[in-house]
ZAMARGU-4260 file (C-alpha; in steps of 0.2 Angstrom, whole numbers, plus 5000, padded with zeros to 4 digits):
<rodrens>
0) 5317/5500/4825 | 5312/5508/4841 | 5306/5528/4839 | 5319/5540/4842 | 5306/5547/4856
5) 5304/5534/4866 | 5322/5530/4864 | 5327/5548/4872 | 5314/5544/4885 | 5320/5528/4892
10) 5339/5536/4893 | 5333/5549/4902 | 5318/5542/4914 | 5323/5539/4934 | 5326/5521/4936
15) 5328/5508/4950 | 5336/5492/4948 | 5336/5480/4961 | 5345/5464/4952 | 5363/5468/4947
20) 5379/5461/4955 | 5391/5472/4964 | 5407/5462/4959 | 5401/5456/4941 | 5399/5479/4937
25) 5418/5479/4938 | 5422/5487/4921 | 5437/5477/4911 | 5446/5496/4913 | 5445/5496/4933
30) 5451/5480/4934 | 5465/5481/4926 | 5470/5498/4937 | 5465/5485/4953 | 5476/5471/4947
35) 5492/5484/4942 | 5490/5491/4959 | 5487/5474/4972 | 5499/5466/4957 | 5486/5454/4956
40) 5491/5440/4939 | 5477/5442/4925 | 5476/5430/4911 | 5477/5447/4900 | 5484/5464/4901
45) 5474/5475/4890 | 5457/5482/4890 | 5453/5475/4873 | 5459/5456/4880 | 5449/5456/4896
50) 5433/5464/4886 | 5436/5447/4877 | 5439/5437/4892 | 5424/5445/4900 | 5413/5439/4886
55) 5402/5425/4893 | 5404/5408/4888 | 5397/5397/4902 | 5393/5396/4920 | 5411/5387/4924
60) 5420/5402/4913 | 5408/5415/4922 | 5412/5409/4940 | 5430/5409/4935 | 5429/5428/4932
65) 5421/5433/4946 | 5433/5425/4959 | 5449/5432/4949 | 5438/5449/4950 | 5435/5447/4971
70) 5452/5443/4970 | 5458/5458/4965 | 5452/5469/4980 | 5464/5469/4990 | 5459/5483/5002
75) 5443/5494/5010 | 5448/5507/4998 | 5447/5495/4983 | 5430/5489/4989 | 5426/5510/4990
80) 5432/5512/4973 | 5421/5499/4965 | 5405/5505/4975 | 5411/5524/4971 | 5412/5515/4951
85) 5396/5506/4952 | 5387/5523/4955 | 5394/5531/4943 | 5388/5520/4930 | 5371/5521/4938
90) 5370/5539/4941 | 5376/5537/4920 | 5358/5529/4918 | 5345/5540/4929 | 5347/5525/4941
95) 5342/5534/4957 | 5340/5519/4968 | 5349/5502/4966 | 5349/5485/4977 | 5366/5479/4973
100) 5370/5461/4977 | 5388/5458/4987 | 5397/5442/4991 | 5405/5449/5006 | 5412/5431/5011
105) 5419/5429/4997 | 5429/5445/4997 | 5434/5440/5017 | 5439/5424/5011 | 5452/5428/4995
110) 5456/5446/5000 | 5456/5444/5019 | 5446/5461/5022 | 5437/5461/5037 | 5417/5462/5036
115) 5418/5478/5047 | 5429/5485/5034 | 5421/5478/5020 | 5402/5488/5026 | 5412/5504/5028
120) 5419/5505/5015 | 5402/5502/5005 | 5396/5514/5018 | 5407/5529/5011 | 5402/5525/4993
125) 5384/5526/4998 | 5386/5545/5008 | 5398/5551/4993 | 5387/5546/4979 | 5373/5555/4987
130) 5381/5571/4989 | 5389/5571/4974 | 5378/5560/4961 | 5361/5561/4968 | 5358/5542/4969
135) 5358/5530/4983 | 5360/5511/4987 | 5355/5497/4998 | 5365/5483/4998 | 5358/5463/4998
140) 5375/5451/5003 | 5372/5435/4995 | 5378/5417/5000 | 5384/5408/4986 | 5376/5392/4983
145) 5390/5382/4982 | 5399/5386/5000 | 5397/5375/5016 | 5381/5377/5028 | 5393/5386/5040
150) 5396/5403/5029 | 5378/5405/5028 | 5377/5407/5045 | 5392/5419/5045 | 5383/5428/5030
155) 5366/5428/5040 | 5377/5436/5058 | 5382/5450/5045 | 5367/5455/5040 | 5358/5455/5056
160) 5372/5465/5060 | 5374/5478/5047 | 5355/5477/5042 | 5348/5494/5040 | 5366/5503/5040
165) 5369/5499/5021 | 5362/5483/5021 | 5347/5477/5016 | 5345/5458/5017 | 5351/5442/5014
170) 5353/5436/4997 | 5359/5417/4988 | 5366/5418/4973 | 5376/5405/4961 | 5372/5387/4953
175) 5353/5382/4957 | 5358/5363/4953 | 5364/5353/4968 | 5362/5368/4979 | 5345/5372/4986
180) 5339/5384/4998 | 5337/5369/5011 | 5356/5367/5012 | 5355/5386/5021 | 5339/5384/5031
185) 5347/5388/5047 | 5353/5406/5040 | 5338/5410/5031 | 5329/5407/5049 | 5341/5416/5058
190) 5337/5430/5046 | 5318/5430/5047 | 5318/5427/5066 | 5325/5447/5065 | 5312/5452/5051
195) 5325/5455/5039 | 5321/5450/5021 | 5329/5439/5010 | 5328/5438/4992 | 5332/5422/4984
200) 5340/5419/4966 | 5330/5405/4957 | 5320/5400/4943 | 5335/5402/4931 | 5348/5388/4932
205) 5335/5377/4941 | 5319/5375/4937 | 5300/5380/4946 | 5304/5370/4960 | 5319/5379/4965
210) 5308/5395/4966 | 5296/5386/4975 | 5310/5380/4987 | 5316/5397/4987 | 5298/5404/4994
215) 5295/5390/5006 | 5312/5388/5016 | 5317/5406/5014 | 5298/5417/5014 | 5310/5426/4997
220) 5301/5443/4994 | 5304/5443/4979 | 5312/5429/4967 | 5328/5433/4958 | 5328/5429/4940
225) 5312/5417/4942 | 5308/5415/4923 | 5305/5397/4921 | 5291/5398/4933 | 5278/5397/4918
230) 5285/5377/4920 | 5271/5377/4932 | 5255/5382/4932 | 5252/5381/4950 | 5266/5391/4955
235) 5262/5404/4941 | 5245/5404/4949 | 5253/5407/4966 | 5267/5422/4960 | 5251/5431/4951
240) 5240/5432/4967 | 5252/5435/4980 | 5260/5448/4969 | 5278/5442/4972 | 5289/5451/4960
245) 5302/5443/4949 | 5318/5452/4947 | 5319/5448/4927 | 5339/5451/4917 | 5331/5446/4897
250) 5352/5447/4892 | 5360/5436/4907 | 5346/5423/4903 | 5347/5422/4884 | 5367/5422/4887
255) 5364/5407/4900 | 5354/5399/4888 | 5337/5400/4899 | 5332/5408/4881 | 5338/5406/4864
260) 5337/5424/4860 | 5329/5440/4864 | 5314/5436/4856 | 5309/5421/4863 | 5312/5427/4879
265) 5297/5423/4892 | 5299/5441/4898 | 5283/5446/4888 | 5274/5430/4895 | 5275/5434/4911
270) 5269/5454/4910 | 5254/5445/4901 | 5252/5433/4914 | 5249/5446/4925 | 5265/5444/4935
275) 5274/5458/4945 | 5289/5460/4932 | 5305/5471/4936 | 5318/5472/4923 | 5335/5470/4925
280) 5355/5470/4920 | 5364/5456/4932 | 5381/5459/4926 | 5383/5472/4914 | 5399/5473/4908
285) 5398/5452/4909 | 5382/5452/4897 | 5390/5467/4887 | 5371/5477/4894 | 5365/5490/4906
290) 5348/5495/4914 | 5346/5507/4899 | 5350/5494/4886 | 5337/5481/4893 | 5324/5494/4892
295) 5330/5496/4875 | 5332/5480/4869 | 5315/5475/4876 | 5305/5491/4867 | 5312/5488/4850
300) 5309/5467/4854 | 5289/5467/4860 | 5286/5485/4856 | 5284/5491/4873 | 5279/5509/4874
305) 5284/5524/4886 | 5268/5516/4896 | 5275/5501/4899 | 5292/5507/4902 | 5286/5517/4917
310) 5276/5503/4923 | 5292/5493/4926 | 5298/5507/4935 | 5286/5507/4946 | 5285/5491/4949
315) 5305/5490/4955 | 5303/5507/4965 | 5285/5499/4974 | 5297/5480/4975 | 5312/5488/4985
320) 5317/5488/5000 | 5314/5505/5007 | 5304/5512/5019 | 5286/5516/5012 | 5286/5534/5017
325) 5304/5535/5005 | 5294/5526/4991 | 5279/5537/4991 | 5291/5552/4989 | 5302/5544/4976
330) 5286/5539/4964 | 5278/5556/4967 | 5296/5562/4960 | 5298/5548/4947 | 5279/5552/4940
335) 5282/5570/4939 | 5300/5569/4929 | 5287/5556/4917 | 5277/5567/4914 | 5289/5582/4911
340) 5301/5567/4898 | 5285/5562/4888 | 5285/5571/4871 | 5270/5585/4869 | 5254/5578/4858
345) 5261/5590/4845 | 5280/5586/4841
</rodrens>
């Protein structure tokens, strides 16, 4: 059982989390108030039901949930109320900095809300949360795997556009099998033709080779997910020299089967491999987890200790997407609420 110090440590401690799904944070409660309102058919009609329905089973059932969820937002405001929620429950954690990804196509394509509409309204979450919560966010809009060529390149012309007002890159997202970075090459050049990053899902659902795809036809800073990479020693090799960090969610892999269970989770392999590690939620209220829980989870599991649990900090804060000037002042910040948390050699 974890100590009761570092537990009250890792509540506490600023966070950043850069791998965790915009849609896939929508509490059960908000979208049920979302589907009352739009009136908007759910398979059930109490929070108890959808917490249920909510539980994950397999990647068919989880895809399932997350278009009846985008299907649900039916207005900017809606898309303002889930940002405005999703900060709340960050803020709730010490989350001060978050890279959020968004499938802003497909919330053009069910809902019909413009992608103009879509950003400001993510844009008046953003300037509210930090006046009133303290915490900010950058957003990464993702192409799911599974669309046509012709979206990426729609994706990619929105984040040109909105890059730096909110957005932060280009992202892909979805079901590795079948749907490798080379069927959205054409985006991903388009993207880095600006200089504007994009971070690639991979190593979950598919194996090293969609990580290696991911670096080769995208130049992915950093690799969503990317725990089956210890499938290849090469590209293990490749990660630990060029420092490429790995966005790692110990829950969403052991309830996608990457893992059989917490325990045997490569998580602890890879920090002794000497690879950048971040942890991670994914989908919160999906995986029934949070930031806080992972860290947690993860303490109690490989007995991490407050060390450790700042190192991963660190290593998110150091991996996003913010200008380096913002991130010198975050860490000198982050360093000195460490050392203000961590229990007196006396208690």
């Amino acid at each position: 059982m974890i100590a009761q110090a570092l537990a009250s440590f890792i509540r506490a401690m600023p966070k950043v989390e850069l791998h965790v799904h915009l849609e896939g944070s929508i509490r059960p409660e908000t979208l049920l108030r979302l589907a009352r309102r739009n009136r908007v058919e759910l398979p059930f009609y109490t929070v108890a039901e959808l917490r249920q329905w909510y539980k994950f089973r397999d990647f068919p059932h989880f895809v399932d949930i997350y278009v009846k969820i985008s299907s649900c937002l039916k207005t900017a405001d809606d898309i303002e109320l889930i940002a405005r929620e999703f900060l709340i429950g960050q803020a709730e954690q010490n989350i001060q900095y978050s890279e959020p990804t968004y499938t802003a196509y497909t919330i053009f394509q069910h809902c019909d809300i413009s992608f103009d509409d879509q950003f400001a309204a993510l844009r008046r979450a953003r300037v509210w949360a930090e006046r009133e919560l303290g915490v900010t966010m950058n957003v990464i809009v993702d192409i799911a795997r599974e669309v046509e060529p012709k979206v990426g390149i729609t994706t990619a012309e929105q984040v040109i556009k909105q890059f730096g007002n909110g957005v932060c890159a280009l992202g892909l997202g979805g079901y590795e099998v079948g749907h490798p970075p080379e069927k959205f090459r054409d985006a991903f050049d388009q993207v880095n033709r600006a200089g504007i990053p994009c971070i690639l899902h991979a190593g979950e659902t598919g194996g090293a080779e969609s990580i290696w795809s991911a670096l080769r036809v995208a130049n992915s800073r950093r690799i969503g997910h990317g725990v089956r990479c210890l499938e290849d020693e090469s590209l293990v090799a490749y990660l630990r020299r060029h420092q490429i960090p790995l966005e790692v969610c110990p829950t969403s892999n052991v309830c996608l089967n990457v893992a059989p269970n917490l325990a045997q989770h490569p998580i602890q392999k890879l920090i002794d491999a000497g690879l950048y590690v971040t942890l991670n939620s994914d989908d919160p209220p999906m995986f029934n987890t949070t930031l806080t829980d992972e860290f947690l989870k993860c303490a109690d599991v490989f007995g991490w200790d407050q060390a450790m649990c700042e190192k991963l900090t660190l290593n998110a804060l150091r991996a996003a997407l913010l200008p380096a000037e913002d991130k010198l002042n975050l860490e000198q910040e982050f360093r000195a609420e460490f050392a203000r948390l961590r229990p007196t050699n006396g208690s």
